[in-house]
C-alpha positions as a Markdown table, in Angstrom:
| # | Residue | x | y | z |
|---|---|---|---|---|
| 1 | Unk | 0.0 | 0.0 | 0.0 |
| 2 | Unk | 1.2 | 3.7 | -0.8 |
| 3 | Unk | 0.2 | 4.7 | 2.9 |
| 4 | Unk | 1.9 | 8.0 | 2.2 |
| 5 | Unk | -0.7 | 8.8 | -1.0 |
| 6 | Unk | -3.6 | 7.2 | 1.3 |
| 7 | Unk | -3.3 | 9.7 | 3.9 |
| 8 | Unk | -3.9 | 12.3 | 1.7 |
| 9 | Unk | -7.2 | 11.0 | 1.9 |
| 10 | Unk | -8.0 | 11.3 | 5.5 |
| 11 | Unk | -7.2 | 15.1 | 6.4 |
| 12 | Unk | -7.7 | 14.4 | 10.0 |
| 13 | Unk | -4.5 | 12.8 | 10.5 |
| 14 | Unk | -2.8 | 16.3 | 10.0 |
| 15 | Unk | -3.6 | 17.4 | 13.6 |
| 16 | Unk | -1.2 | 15.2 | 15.2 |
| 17 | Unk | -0.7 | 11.2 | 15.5 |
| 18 | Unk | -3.9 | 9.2 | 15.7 |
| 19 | Unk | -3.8 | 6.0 | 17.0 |
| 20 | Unk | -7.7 | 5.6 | 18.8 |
| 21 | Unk | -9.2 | 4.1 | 15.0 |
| 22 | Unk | -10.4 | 1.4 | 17.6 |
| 23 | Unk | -12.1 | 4.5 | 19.4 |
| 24 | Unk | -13.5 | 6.3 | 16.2 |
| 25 | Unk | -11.9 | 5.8 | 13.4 |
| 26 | Unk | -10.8 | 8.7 | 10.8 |
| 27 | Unk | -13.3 | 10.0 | 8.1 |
| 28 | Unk | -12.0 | 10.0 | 4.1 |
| 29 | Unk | -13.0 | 12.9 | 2.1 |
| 30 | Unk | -15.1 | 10.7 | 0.4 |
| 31 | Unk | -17.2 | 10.0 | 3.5 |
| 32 | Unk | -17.1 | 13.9 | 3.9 |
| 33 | Unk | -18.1 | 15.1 | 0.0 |
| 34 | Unk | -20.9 | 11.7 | -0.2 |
| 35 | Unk | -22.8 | 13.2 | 3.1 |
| 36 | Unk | -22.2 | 16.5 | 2.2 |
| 37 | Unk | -23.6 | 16.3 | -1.3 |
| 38 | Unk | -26.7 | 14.0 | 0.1 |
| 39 | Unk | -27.3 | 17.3 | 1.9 |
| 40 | Unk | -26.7 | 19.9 | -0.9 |
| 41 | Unk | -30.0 | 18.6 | -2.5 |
| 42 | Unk | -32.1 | 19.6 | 0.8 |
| 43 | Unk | -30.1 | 22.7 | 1.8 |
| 44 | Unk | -28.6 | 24.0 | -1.3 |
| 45 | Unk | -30.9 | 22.4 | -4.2 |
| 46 | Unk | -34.2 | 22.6 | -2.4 |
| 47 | Unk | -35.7 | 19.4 | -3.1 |
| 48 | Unk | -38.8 | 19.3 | -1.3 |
| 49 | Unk | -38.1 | 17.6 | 2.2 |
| 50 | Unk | -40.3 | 14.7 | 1.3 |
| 51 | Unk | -38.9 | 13.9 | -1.9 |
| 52 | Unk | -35.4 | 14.3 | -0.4 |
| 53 | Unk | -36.2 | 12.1 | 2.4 |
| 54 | Unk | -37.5 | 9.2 | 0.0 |
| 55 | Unk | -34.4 | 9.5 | -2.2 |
| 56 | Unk | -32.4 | 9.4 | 0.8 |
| 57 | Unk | -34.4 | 5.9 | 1.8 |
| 58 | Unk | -33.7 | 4.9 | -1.5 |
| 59 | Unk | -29.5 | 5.2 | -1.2 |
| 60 | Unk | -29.5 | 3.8 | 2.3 |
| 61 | Unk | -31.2 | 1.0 | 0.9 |
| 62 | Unk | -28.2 | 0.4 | -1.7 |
| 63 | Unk | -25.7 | 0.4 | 1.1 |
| 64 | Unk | -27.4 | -1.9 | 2.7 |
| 65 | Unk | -27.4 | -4.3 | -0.2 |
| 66 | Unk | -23.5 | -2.7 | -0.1 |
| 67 | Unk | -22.8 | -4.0 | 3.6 |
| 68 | Unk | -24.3 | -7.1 | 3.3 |
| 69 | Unk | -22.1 | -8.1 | 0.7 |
| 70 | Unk | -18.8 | -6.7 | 2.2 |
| 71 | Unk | -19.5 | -8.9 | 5.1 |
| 72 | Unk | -20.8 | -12.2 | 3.8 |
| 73 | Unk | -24.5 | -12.0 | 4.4 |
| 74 | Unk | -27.3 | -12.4 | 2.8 |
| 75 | Unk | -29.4 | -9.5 | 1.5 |
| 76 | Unk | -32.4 | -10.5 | 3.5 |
| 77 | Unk | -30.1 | -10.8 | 6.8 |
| 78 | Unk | -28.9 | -7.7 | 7.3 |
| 79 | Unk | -30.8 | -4.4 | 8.7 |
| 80 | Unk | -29.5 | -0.6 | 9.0 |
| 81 | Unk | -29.2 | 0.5 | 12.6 |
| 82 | Unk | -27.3 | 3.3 | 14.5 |
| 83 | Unk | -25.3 | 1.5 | 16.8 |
| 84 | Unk | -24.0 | -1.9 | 18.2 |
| 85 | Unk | -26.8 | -1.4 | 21.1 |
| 86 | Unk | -29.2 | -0.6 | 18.5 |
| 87 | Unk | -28.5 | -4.4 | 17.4 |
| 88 | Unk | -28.1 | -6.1 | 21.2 |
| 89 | Unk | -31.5 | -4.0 | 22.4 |
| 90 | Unk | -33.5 | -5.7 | 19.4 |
| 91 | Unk | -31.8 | -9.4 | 19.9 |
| 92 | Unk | -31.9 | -9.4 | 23.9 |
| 93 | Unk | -35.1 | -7.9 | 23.5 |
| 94 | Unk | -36.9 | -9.6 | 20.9 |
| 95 | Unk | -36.3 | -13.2 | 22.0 |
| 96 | Unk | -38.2 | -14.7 | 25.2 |
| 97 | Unk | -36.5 | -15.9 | 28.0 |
| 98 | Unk | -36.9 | -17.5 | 31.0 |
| 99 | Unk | -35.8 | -17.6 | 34.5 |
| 100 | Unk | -33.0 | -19.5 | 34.9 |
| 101 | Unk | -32.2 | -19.4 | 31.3 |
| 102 | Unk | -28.1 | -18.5 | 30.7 |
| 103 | Unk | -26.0 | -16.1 | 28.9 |
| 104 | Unk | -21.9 | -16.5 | 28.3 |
| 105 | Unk | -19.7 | -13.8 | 28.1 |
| 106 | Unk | -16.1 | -13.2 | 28.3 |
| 107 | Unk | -14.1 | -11.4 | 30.8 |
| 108 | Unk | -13.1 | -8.7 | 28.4 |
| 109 | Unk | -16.6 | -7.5 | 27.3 |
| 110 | Unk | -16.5 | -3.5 | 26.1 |
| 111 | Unk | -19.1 | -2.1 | 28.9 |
| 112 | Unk | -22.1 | -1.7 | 26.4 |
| 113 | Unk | -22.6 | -5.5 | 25.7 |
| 114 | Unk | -21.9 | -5.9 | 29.1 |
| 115 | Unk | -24.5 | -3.8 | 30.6 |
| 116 | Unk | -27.4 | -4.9 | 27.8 |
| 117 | Unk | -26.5 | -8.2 | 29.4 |
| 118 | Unk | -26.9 | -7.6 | 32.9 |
| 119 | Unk | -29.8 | -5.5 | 32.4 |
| 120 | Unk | -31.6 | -8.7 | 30.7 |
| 121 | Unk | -30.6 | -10.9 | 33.8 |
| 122 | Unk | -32.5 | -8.2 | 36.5 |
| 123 | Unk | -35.6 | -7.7 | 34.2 |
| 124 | Unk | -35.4 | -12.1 | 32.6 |
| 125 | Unk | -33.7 | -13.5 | 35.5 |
| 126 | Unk | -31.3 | -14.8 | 33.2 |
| 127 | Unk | -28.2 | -16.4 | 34.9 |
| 128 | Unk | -24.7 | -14.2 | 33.7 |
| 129 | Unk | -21.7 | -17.1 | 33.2 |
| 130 | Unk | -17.9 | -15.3 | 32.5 |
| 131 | Unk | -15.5 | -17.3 | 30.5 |
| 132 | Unk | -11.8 | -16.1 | 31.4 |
| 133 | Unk | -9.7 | -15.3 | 28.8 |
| 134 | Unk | -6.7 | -17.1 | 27.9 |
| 135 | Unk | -4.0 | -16.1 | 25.1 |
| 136 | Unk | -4.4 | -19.8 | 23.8 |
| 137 | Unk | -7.8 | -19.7 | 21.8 |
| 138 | Unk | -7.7 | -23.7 | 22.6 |
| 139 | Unk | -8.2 | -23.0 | 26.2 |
| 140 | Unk | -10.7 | -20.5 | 25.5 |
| 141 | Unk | -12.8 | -23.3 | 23.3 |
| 142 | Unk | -12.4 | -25.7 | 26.3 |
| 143 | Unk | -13.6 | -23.3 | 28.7 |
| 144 | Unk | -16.7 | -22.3 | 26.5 |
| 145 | Unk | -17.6 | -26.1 | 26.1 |
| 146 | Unk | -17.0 | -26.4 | 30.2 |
| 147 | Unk | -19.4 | -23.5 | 30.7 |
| 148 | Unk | -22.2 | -24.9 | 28.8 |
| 149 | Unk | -24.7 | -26.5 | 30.4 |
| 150 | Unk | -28.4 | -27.7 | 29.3 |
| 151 | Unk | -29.6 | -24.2 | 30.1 |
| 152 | Unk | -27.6 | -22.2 | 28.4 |
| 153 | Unk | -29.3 | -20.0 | 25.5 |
| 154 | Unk | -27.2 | -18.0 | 24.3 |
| 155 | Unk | -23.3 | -17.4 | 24.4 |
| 156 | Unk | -22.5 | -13.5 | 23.7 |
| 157 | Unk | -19.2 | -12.3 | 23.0 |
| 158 | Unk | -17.1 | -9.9 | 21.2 |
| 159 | Unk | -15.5 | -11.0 | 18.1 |
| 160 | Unk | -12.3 | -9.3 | 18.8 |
| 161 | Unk | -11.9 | -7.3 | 22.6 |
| 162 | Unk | -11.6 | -3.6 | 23.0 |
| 163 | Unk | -9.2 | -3.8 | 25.3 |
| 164 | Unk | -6.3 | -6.2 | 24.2 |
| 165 | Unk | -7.8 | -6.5 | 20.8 |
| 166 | Unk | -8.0 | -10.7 | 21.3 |
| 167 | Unk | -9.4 | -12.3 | 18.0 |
| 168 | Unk | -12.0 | -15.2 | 19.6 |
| 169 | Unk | -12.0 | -18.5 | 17.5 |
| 170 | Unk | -15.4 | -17.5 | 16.4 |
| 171 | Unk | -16.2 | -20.0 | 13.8 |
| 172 | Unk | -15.1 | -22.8 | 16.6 |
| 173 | Unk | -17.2 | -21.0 | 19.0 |
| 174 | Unk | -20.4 | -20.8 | 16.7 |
| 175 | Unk | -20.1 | -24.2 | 15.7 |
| 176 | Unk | -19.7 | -25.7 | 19.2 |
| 177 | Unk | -23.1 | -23.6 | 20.3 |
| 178 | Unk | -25.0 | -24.7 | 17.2 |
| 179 | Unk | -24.0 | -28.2 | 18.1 |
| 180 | Unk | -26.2 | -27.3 | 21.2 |
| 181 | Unk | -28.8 | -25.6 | 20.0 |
| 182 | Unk | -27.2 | -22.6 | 21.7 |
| 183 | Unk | -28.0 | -19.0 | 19.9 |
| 184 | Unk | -24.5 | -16.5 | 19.0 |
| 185 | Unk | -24.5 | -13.2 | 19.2 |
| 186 | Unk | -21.5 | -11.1 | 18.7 |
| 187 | Unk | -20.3 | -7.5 | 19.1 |
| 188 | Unk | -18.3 | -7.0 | 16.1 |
| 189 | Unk | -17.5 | -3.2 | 16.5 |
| 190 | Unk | -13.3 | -4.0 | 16.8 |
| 191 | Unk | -13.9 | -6.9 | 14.2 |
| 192 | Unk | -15.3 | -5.5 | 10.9 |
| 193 | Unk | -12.6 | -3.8 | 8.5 |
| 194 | Unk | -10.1 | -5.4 | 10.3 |
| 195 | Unk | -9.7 | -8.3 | 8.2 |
| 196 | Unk | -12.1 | -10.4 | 5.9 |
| 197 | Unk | -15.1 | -11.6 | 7.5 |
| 198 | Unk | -18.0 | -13.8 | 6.0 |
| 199 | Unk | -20.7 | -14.1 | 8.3 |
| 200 | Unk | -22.6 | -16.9 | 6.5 |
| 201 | Unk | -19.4 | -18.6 | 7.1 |
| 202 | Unk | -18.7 | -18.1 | 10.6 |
| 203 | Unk | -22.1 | -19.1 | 11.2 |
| 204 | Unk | -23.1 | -16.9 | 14.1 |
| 205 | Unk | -27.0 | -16.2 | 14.4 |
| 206 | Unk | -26.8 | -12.6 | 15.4 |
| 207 | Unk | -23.7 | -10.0 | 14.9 |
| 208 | Unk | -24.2 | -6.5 | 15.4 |
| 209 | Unk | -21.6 | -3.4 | 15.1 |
| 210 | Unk | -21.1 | 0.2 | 14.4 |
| 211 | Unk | -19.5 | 1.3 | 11.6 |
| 212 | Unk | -17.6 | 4.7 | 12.9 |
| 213 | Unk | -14.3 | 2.2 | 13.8 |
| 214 | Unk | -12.4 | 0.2 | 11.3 |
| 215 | Unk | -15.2 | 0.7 | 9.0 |
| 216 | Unk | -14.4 | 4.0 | 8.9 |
| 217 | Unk | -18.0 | 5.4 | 8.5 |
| 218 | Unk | -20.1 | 8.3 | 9.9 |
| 219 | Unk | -20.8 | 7.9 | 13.8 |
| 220 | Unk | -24.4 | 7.3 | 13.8 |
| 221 | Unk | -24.2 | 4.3 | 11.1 |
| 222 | Unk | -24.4 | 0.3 | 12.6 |
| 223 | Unk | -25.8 | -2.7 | 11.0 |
| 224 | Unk | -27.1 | -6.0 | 13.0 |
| 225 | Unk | -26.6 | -9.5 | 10.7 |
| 226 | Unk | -30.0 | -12.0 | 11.4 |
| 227 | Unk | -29.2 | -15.5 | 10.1 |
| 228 | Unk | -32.2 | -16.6 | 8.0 |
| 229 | Unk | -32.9 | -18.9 | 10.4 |
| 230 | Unk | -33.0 | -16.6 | 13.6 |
| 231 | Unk | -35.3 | -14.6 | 11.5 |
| 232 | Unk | -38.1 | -17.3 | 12.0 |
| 233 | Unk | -37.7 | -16.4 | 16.2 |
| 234 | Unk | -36.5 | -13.1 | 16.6 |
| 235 | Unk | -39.5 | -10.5 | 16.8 |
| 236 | Unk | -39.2 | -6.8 | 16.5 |
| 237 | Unk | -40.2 | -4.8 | 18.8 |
| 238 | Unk | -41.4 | -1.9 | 17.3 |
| 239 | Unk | -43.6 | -3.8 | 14.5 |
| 240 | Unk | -45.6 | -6.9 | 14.0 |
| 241 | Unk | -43.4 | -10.4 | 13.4 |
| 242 | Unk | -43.1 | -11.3 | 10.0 |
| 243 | Unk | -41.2 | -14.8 | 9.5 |
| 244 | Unk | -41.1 | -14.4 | 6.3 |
| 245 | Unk | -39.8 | -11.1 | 6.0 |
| 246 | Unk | -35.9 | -9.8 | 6.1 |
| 247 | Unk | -33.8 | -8.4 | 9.0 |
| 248 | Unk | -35.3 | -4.4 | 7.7 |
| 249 | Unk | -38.1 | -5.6 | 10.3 |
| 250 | Unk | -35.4 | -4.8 | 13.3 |
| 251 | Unk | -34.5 | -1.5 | 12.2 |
| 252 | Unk | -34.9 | 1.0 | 15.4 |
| 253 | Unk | -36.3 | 4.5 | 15.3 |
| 254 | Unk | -35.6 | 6.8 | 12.2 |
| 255 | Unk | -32.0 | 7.3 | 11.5 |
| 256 | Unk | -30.2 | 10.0 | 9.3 |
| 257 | Unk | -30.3 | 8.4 | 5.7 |
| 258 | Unk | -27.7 | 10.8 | 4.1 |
| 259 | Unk | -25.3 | 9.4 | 6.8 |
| 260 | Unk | -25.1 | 6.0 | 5.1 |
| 261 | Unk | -23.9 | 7.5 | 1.9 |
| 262 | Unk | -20.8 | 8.3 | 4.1 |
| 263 | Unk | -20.6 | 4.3 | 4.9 |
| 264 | Unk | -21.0 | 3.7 | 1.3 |
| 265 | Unk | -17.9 | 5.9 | 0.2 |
| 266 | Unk | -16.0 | 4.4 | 2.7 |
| 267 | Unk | -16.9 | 0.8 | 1.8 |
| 268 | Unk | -15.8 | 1.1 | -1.8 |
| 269 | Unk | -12.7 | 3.1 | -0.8 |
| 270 | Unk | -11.5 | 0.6 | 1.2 |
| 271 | Unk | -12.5 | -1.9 | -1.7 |
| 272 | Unk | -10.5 | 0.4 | -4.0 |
| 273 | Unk | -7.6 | -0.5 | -1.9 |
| 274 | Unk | -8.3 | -4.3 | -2.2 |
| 275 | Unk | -10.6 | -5.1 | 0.4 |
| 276 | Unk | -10.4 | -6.3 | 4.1 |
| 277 | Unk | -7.6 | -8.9 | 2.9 |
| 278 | Unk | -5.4 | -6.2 | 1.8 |
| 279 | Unk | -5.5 | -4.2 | 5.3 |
| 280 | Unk | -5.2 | -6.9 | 7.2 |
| 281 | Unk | -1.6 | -8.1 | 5.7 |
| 282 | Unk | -0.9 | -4.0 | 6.5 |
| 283 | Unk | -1.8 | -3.6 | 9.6 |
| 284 | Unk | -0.3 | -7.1 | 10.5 |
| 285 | Unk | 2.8 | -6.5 | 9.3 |
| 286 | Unk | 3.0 | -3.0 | 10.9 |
| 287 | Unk | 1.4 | -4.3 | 14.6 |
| 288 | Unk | 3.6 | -7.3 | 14.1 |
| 289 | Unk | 6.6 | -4.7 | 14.0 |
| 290 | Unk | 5.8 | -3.0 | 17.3 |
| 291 | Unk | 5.5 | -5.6 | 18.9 |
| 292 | Unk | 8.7 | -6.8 | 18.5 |
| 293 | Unk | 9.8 | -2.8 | 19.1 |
| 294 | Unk | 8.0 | -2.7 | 22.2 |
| 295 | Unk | 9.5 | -6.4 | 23.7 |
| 296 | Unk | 13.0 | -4.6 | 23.6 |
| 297 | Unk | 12.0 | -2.1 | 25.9 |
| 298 | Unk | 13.1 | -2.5 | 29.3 |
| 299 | Unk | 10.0 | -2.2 | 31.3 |
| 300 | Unk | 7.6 | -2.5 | 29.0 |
| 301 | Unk | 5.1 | -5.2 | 29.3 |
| 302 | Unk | 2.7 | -6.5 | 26.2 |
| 303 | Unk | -0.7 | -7.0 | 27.2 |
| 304 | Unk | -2.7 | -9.5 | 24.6 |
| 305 | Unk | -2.9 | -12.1 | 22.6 |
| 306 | Unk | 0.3 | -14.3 | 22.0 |
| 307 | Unk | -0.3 | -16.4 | 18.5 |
| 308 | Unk | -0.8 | -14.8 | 15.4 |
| 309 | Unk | -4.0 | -16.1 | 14.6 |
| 310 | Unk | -5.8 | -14.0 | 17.6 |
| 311 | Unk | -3.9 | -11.0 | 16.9 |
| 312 | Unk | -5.0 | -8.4 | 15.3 |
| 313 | Unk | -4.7 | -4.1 | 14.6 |
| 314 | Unk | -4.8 | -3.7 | 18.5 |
| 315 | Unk | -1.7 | -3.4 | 20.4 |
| 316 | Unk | -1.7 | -3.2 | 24.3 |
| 317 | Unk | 1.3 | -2.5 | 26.7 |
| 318 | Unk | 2.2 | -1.5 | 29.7 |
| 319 | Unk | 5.3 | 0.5 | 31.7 |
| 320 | Unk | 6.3 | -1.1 | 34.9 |
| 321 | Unk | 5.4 | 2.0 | 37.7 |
| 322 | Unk | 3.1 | 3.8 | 35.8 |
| 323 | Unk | -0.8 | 3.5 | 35.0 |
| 324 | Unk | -2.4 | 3.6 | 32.4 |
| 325 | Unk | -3.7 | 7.0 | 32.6 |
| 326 | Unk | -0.3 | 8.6 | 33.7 |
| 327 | Unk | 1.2 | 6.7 | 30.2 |
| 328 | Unk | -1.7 | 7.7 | 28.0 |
| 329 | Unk | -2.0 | 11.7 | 29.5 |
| 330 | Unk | 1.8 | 12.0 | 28.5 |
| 331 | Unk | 1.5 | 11.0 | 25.1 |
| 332 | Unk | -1.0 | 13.2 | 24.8 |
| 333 | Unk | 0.4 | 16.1 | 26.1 |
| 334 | Unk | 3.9 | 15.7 | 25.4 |
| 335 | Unk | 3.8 | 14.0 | 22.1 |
| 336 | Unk | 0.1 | 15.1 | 20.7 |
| 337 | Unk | -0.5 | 11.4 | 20.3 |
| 338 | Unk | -4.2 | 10.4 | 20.2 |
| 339 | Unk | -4.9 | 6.8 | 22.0 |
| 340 | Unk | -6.6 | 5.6 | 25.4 |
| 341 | Unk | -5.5 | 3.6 | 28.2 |
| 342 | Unk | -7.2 | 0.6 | 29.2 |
| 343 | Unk | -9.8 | 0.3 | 31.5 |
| 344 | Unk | -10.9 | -3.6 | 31.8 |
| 345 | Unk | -7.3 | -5.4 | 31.7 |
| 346 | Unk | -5.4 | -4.9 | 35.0 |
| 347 | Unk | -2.9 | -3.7 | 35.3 |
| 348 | Unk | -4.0 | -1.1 | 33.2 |
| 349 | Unk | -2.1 | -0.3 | 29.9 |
| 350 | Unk | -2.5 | 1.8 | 27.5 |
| 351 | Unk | -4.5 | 0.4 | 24.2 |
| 352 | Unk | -3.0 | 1.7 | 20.5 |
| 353 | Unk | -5.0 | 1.2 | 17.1 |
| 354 | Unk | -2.8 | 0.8 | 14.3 |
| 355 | Unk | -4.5 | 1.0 | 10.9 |
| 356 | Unk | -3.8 | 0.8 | 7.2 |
| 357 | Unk | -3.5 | 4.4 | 7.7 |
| 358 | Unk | -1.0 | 4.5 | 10.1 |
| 359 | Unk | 2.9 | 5.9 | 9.1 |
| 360 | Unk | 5.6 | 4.2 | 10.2 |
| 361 | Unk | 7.0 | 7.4 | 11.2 |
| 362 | Unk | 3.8 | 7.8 | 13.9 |
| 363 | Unk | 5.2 | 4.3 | 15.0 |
| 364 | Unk | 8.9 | 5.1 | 15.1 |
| 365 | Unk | 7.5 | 8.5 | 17.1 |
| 366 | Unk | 5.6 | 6.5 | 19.2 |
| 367 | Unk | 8.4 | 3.7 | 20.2 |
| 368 | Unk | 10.4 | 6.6 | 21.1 |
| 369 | Unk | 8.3 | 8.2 | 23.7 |
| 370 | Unk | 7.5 | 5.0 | 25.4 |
| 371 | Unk | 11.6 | 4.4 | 25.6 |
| 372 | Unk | 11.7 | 7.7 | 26.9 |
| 373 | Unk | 8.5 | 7.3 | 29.5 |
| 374 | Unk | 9.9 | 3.7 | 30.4 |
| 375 | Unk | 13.5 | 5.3 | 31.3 |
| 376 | Unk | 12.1 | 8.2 | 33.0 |
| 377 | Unk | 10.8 | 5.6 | 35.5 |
| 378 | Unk | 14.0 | 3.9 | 36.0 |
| 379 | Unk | 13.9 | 1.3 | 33.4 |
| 380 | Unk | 16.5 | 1.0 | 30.7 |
């Protein structure tokens, strides 16, 4: 990839070095001029509001065909939505449940699919079951089978972990619940435009994201994936059931059409510059790099996955004698370096997103100032 001609593309990465994609990720000027020209005909050409708001429909629409291809689906299977709760509130909502009943999650669940599940066990009574983590995805399998038990209805986990940036063995996972009888539903938000993804494939019933992170879309812009199966039990809750029908039935509320133009440009922009496959071999070869970089540090403590096949974009470290927020405020202040520190993984780290995008001069910038943080506090 020609990272340096790329940039070009995303003028936000002038302001200083951004390495939070994982957070929000950077809009293109294509995202920019396609939402900004879905506006010029209401603002500028004076299309009649109603007509405007039809055509707008209409485009949404096309990405949503659009999405559903990027990501393996079926046209029928895949809904517009405005966030990954948007997606949770309509599965955990729309199935019944009964006391007693059991949900799986990991111990490294972002706070929103946390939450949605905890709220389902006060109102349901639905018994909460956490798998630990462990960097071998073996173990992990072993201790999903080991938590399942007769009443277990649905395991819920995040595809890849905000945190540490753990790829699950998803298809394994899926497999071993469908086996069961067990329902999947994943949070997918660190997962999609990471690296190629067919959802028919991994075989997961329900799998909901944004699109504002490595998707690179407008913040307001999600989708939630209904296998055609799950379609015959999930009812929405803000229309009648119809079995028959396709996952549009789970849309919530009325969202800003012009938005998903945005998520369109970006989706064939990142197609332009051969797909999920493509990035993937990018960012892997660049995260691959600082890891090495950052296991030469004195001090300096990896926190993640260990074997290549759960790795992914998100890099995680600590410094011996400093938290996460003291590491994360100084490369902010002292280096205008845009990331976050951890807040689920103790000890506490600091949690870097490296994307296609990403220079290898922000890199070399950024194993610099850690040397310099890690001797400052005696290391080194």
């Amino acid at each position: 990839m020609n990272v340096e001609q790329i940039r070009t593309h995303y003028p936000g990465l002038q302001a200083g070095i951004y390495l939070n994609t994982g957070g929000v990720g950077q809009p293109s000027r294509q995202v920019q001029a396609a939402i900004e020209a879905g506006y010029h005909k209401l603002y500028h050409d004076h299309m009649p509001p109603i007509d405007w708001y039809v055509a707008m429909v209409q485009e949404a629409e096309a990405v949503r065909q659009k999405i559903a291809v990027f990501l393996g689906a079926g046209d029928d299977e895949m809904a517009l939505t405005l966030s990954t709760a948007d997606g949770y509130a309509s599965v955990l909502g729309g199935l019944r449940w009964q006391t007693g009943d059991e949900v799986v999650i990991t111990s490294e669940e972002h706070p929103m699919p946390y939450d949605a599940v905890q709220g389902l066990a006060q109102r349901e009574g639905v018994v909460v079951k956490v798998v630990d983590l462990d960097p071998d995805p073996d173990v992990v399998l072993s201790r999903v089978e080991q938590a399942l038990t007769p009443r277990t209805r649905m395991i819920c986990f995040s595809h890849v972990t905000t945190d540490t940036g753990y790829r699950l063995p998803a298809q394994a996972i899926c497999t071993l619940a469908r086996q069961r009888g067990i329902l999947t539903l994943w949070d997918g938000c660190q997962a999609v435009g990471q690296f190629p993804l067919n959802l028919n494939d991994m075989g997961c019933d329900f799998y909901a994201a944004n699109c504002y992170k490595w998707l690179l879309g407008p913040i307001g812009t999600g989708f939630l994936y209904v296998r055609q199966e799950a379609l015959q039990i999930l009812k929405p809750l803000l229309r009648p059931h119809d079995p028959q029908g396709n996952a549009s039935q789970y849309k919530m509320g009325n969202p800003s059409n012009a938005l998903y133009l945005g998520l369109g440009a970006s989706l064939d922009f990142i197609t332009s510059l051969g797909g999920p496959q493509a990035i993937a071999a990018e960012v892997g070869r660049k995260a691959d790099a600082l890891r090495a970089r950052f296991a030469a540090i004195s001090g300096v403590q990896f926190l993640g996955p260990q074997r290549p096949e759960t790795q992914t974009g998100v890099v995680s470290f600590t410094i011996a004698g400093m938290d996460g927020d003291q590491v994360s405020s100084a490369l902010k202040t002292r280096w205008n370096m845009t990331q976050r520190a951890t807040y689920i993984t103790r000890p506490s780290g600091v949690r870097i997103s490296v994307a296609f995008y990403t220079s290898q001069a922000e890199l070399d910038t950024l194993v610099k100032a850690v040397t310099v943080l890690a001797g400052q506090h005696g290391h080194g």
